[in-house]
N, C-alpha and C positions, 0 to 999 in steps of 0.2 A: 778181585775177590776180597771179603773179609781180610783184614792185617790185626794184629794185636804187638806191633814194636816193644808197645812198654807196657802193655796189658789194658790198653784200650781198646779199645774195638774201632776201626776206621773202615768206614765202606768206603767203595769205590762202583765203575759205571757195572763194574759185572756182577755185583750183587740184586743190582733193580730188577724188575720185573714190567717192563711197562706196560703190559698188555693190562696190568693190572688198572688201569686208568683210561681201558677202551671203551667208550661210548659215557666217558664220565660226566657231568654234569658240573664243571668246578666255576666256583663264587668267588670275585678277586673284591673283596671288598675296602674299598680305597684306592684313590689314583696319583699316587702320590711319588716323589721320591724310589720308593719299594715296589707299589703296588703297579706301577706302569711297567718297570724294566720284569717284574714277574708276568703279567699279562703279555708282553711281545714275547716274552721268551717262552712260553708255554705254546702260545698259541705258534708261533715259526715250530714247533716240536710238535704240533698236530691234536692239540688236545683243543677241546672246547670251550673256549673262555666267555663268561660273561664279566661286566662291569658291573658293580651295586654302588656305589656313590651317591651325597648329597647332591641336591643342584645347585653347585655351585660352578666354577673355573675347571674342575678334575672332571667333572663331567663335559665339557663342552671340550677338551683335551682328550679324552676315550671317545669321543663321536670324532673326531678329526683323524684319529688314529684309525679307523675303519671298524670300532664297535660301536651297539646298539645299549648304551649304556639305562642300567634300570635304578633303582631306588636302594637303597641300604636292607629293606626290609623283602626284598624277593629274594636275600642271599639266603633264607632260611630255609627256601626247600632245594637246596644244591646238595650235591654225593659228595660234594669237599669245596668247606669254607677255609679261603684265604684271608685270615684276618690281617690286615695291611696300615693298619693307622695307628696314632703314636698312640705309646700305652696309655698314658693317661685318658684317651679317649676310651678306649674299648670298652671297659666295664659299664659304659652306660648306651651302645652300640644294640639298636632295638631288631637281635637276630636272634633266633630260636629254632636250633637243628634240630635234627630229627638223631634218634637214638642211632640209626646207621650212619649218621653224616660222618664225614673226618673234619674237624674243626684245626686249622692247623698257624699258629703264630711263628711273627719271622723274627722273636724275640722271647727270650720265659722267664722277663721282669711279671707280668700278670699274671702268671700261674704260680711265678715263685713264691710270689707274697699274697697268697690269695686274694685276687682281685679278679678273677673272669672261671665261671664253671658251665659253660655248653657241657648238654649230655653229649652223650656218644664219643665215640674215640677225642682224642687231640693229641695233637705234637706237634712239636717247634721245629721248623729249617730255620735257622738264623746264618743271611751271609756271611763271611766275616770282608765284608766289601760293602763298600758304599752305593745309595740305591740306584745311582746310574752307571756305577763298574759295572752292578749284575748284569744289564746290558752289553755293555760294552765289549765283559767277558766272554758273553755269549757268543759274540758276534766275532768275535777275534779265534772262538774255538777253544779257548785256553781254559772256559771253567773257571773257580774259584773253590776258596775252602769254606765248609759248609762246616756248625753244629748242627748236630742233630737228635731228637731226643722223642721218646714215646711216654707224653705224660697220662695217656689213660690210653687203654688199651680194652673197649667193649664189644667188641664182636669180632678180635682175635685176626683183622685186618690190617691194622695200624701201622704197622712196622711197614708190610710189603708196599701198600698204598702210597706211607709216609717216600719211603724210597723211590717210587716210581714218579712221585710227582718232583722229586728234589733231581732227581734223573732228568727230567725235560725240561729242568731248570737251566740247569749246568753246574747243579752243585755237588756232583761227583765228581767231577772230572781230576782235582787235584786232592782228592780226599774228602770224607764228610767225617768229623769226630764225633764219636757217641758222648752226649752229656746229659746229663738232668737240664731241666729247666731251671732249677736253682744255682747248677752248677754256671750255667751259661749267664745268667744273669746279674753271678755276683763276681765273675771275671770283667763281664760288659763294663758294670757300674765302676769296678774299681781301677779299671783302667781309665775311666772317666775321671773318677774321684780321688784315685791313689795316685795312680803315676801321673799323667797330667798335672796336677798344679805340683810335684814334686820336680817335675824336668824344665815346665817355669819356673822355678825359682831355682834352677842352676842356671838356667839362660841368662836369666836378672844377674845374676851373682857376675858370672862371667862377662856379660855387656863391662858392668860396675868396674870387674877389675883389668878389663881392656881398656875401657876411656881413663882410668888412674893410670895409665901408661901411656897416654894421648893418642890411643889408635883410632883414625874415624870411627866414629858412628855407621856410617855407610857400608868401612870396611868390614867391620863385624858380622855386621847384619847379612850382609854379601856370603861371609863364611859360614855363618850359623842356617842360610837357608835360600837367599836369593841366586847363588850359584849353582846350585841345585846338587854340589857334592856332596852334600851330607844323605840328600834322598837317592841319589844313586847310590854310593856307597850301602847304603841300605838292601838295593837291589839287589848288589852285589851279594850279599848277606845272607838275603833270601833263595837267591838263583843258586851257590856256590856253599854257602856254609862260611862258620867264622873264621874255622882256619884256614881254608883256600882262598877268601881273598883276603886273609892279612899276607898274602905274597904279595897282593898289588901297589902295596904302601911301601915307602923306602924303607932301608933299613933302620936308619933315623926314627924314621914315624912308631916301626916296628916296637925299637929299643923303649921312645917314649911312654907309648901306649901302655907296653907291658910294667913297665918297671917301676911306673907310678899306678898300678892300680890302687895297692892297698892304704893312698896315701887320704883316704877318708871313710876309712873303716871304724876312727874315733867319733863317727857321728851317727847317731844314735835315729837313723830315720823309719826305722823296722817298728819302733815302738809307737812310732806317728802311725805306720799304716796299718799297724793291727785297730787300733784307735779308732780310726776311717773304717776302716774291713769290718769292724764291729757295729758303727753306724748301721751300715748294708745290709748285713745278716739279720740283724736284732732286727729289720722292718723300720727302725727311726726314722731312714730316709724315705722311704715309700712313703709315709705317716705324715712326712716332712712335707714331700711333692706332693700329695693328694690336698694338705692345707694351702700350697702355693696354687694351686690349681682353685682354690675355693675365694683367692683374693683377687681373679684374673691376672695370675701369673707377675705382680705388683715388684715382686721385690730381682724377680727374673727380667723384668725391664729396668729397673734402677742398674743391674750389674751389667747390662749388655752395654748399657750407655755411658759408663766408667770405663769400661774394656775393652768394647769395641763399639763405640759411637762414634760420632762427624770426625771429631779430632780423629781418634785414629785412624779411621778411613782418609779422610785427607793427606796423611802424614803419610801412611802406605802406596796410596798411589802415587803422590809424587816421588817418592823414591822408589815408585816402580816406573813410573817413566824416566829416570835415568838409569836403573839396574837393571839386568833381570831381562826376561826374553821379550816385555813389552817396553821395554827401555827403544829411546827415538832412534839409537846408534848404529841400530841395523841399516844393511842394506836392501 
């Protein structure tokens, strides 16, 4: 049933209504990432999936998979479109629902910042999981956690429908939160843009002041992520809550942890990320991305190949084949 914890609203499997999606007519359009792990999951739940893809590789990937994949432009007469491709594609995506369709994104960066208006209903399930966990989840049973949000609402279906198809998803099963589309997109982005390059630059920091101590390179990196304790630990986190496994740390760890929290509380990072946060909201960065998109993505390939080009690739797997679970060492 409905939950309201802290005065949100969070669905779960017994609020859906599936029947509300019998004999439906739904358009997965794109095979991508998203778009595949929502097509197998849909259809193992019994609903009728079609494929709308370019011709390109996604489509020759949905006929291997055991559909009859169609063209982008037949998802317009479906009872519920799955728009499935990265946002900056969609608003020029040649689909035209019908005032009954459900037009439904698995993000509400496009709606937030006006850039896509299908008539008829729309709403956003956004995983909060990656496009091949949706699978995975699925298939393990376990569900994942889902936003969910009803950006228009025209023939007073939207909600139940929205639920019924995030129901054969598996995106009830551990919760769906109700968010706007704005809401959900200006969390996405800034966990993108806020906290990411702010936990880089403690990593950096920390690398810096372990090698001023001459501790391997190796060793750090081993700590910081190749041993995999810091993403278990995480698990833990998730599965357990924070106080239940701060029992699993020693007492030591305990003492540590706690007692140096507030020892960089004189750094003033809050003002950085309202700064960022502001970027988001105000549209500067959509405004921003829609000009990188206009230069073929120019300055988004100069930074991959500072960040993550050859060197680093090379650098990485060679100390992945000595650390780390692809390391030679096994038996």
């Amino acid at each position: 049933m409905t939950t309201k914890p802290f005065g949100t609203r969070i669905f779960h499997d017994s609020d859906a209504e599936p029947a509300r999606l019998t004999d439906a007519d739904i358009a997965i359009v794109g095979y991508g990432n998203q778009g595949r792990s929502w097509a197998l999951n849909l259809r193992d739940s019994g609903l009728a999936v079609r494929i709308c893809v370019r011709a390109d590789i996604s489509r020759d990937l949905a006929a291997s998979d055991g559909f009859m994949p169609g063209t982008i432009e037949t998802a317009s007469t479906a009872d519920v479109l799955c728009v499935l491709v990265p946002d900056d594609v969609i608003p020029d995506l040649p689909i035209s629902p019908s005032p009954q369709a459900l037009t439904i994104v698995a993000s509400g960066y496009c709606l937030a910042f006006d850039r896509f208006h299908p008539q008829g209903d729309i709403a956003m399930i956004a995983p909060r999981m990656l496009g091949p966990e949706v699978r995975r989840c699925y298939q393990e049973r376990n569900g994942f956690m889902t936003a969910i949000g009803i950006h228009h609402d025209a023939t007073g279906t939207a909600q139940m429908r929205t639920l019924a198809l995030a129901h054969a998803l598996g995106g009830l099963r551990e919760g769906a939160i109700e968010m706007s589309a704005r809401q959900e997109a200006v969390l996405d982005l800034a966990v993108e843009q806020v906290l990411s390059p702010a936990l880089t630059h403690v990593n950096q920091s920390f690398i810096g002041a372990m090698l001023a101590e001459g501790i391997p390179l190796e060793a750090v990196l081993g700590e910081l992520f190749l041993s995999g304790e810091v993403e278990r630990t995480y698990r833990r986190l998730r599965e357990e809550g924070f106080a239940k496994q701060m029992e699993h740390h020693s007492p030591t760890s305990q003492y540590g942890q706690l007692s140096r929290r507030g020892r960089y509380d004189h750094l003033d990072l809050l003002s950085t990320m309202h700064a960022l946060v502001a970027e988001i909201t105000s549209g500067r960065f959509a405004d921003e991305w829609d000009g990188e998109r206009k230069t073929g993505y120019a300055q988004l390939g100069a930074l991959k190949e500072d960040h993550c080009g050859a060197a680093v690739q090379a650098f990485e797997a060679a100390l992945r084949a000595s650390l780390g679970p692809r390391s030679g060492g096994g038996s």
